[in-house]
N, C-alpha and C positions, 0 to 999 in steps of 0.2 A: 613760831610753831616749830617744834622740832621734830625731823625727818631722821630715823635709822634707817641706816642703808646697810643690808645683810648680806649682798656681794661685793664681790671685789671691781674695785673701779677701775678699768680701763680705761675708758675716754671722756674725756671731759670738753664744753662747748658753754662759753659764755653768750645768754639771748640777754637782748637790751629792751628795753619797758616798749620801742617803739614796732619794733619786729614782733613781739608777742604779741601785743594788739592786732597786726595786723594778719598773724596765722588764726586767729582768734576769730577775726572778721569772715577769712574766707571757709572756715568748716562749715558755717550756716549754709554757706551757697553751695559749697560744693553739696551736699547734703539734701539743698534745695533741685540740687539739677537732676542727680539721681532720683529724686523722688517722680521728678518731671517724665521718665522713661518707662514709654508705653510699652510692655509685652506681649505677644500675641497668649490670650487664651476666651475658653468658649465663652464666656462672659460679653467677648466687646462687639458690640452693634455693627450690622454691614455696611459701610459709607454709602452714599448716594452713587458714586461714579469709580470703578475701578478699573485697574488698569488690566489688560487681559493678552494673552498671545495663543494663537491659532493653530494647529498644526491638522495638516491632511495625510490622511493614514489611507494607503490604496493596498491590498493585500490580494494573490491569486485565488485565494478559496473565496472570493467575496466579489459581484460584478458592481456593488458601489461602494464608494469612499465612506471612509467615516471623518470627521472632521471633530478633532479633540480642541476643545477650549479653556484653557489654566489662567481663571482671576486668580490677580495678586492685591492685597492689598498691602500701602504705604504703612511704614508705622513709623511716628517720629519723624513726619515730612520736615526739611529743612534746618534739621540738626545734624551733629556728627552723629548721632545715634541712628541714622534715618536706614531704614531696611527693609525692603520687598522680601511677602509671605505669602505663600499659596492660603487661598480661601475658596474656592470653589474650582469646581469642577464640571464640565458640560460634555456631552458624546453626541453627536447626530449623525442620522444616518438614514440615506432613504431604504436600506436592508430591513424589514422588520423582526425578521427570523432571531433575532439576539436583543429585542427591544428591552423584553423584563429584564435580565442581569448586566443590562448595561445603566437602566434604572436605577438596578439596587445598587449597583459598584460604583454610579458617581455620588449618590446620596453618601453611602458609607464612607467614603472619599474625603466628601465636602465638609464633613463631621467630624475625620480625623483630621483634616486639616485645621478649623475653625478652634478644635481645642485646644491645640500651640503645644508647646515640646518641640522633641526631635521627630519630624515628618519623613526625614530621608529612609527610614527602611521598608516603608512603602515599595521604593523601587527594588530592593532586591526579593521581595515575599512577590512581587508580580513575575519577575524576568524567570521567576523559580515554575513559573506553571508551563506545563507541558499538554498540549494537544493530544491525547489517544490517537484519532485519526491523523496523527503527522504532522509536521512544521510546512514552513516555506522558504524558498530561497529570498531574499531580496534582490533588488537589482543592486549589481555591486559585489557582488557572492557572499554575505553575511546571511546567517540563515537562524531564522527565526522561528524557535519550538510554538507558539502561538499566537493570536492576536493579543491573549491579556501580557503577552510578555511582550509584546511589542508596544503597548499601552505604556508600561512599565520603563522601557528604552525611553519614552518621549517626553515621562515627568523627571526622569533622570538629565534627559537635555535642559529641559524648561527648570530644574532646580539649578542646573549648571550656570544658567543665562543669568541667574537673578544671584548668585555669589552662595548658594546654602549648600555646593558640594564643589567641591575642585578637581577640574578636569583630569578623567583616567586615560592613561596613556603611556607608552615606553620613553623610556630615558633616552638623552642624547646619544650613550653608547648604544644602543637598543636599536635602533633606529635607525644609524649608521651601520651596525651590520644587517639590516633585514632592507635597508638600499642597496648592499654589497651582495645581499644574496637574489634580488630580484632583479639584479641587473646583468648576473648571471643567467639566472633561469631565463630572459629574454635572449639573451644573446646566443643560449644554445636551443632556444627552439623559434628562432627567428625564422619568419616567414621565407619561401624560397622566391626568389625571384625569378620569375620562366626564361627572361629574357638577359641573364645574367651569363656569363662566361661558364662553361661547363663541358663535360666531356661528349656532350651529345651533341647533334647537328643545331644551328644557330636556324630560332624561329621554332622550336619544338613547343607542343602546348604541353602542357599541366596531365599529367594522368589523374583520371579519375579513381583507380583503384591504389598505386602505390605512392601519389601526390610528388612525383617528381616529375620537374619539366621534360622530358624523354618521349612526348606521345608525336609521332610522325607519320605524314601521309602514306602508306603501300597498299599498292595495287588498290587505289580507290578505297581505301578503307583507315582510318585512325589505329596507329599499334604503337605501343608502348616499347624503345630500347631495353628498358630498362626490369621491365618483369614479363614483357610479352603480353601485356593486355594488351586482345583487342576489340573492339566494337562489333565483329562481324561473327565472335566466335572462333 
């Protein structure tokens, strides 16, 4: 059979009868394996048993917890393909005051998860809602515009845990100067020590109005060296 060849030949590579056979043999499989790889979409039935992580949500505007639950299901258990996918969603809480849209936001949740695609923008369309009546501080001083954005923070951790977003954070250099700057800020508003060398008399307490060690006994009364408080008026 004769073959025209309309470019120009650069390279050339002699295959021998027993090497083609055997690139020949492996298309089927490789072929075969990809076919084998499960996708997440709404179509695929919910397994019997999945695997689930927990998280407890305690917030100041709320006197109880709410306890957030994120099943994942396996897909491709026991392959190199194998990879953990959000499929449901759970919110309990003994609070009822927020029962319905907590209702409807885990249904619609569990919906946008089960259909497969890209789930991760989820997290920022939540972290994006803001409270009318006000945020809150957490413990830690991060301060949270509301509970769906702090909803939002927790499926951004649980995507993190399970490889479907990589962790946000400053760079090596980043990091090393915001050490260099908090090690400053400590050092200059470092606690005083009452009992520390100083220009006042040794054993002076703590003033209450200008927080220096300076406060000493006269004439039966606590007075401050230092700004003239004293107890007595």
């Amino acid at each position: 059979m004769t073959i025209k060849i309309d470019k120009k030949i650069v390279k050339y590579s002699v295959v021998r009868e027993g090497e083609k056979r055997e690139e020949t043999a492996k298309e089927p499989e490789k072929q075969e394996t990809e076919a084998k790889v499960i996708r997440m979409h709404e179509k695929l039935e919910r397994p019997e048993v999945l695997v689930g992580s927990t998280y407890k949500v305690k917030t100041p505007v709320s006197d109880h917890a709410m306890y957030v639950t994120i099943n994942d299901i396996v897909l491709n258990e026991g392959t190199p393909y194998e990879q953990r996918r959000p499929f449901e969603i759970f919110i309990n809480s003994k609070n009822l005051d927020h029962y319905q849209w907590i209702v409807a936001l885990t249904r619609i949740m569990s919906a946008v998860f089960r259909k497969g695609g890209d789930v991760t923008f989820l997290v920022d369309e939540l972290k994006a809602v803001f409270d009318p009546r006000g945020g809150y501080w957490q413990p830690g001083g991060k301060f949270m515009p509301s509970i769906i954005a702090e909803l939002g923070h927790i499926i951004e951790r649980h995507l993190i845990s399970i490889g479907l977003l990589k962790p946000v954070g400053p760079d090596p250099e980043q990091q090393k100067l915001i050490e260099q700057k908090r090690a400053e800020f400590e050092s200059r508003h470092k606690q005083r020590d009452a009992f520390a060398e100083d220009a006042f008399p040794e054993g002076a307490q703590l003033c209450t109005k200008c927080n220096t060690a300076a406060a000493v006994l006269l004439d039966g009364c606590m007075t401050c060296l230092n700004c003239g408080y004293s107890k007595c008026g």
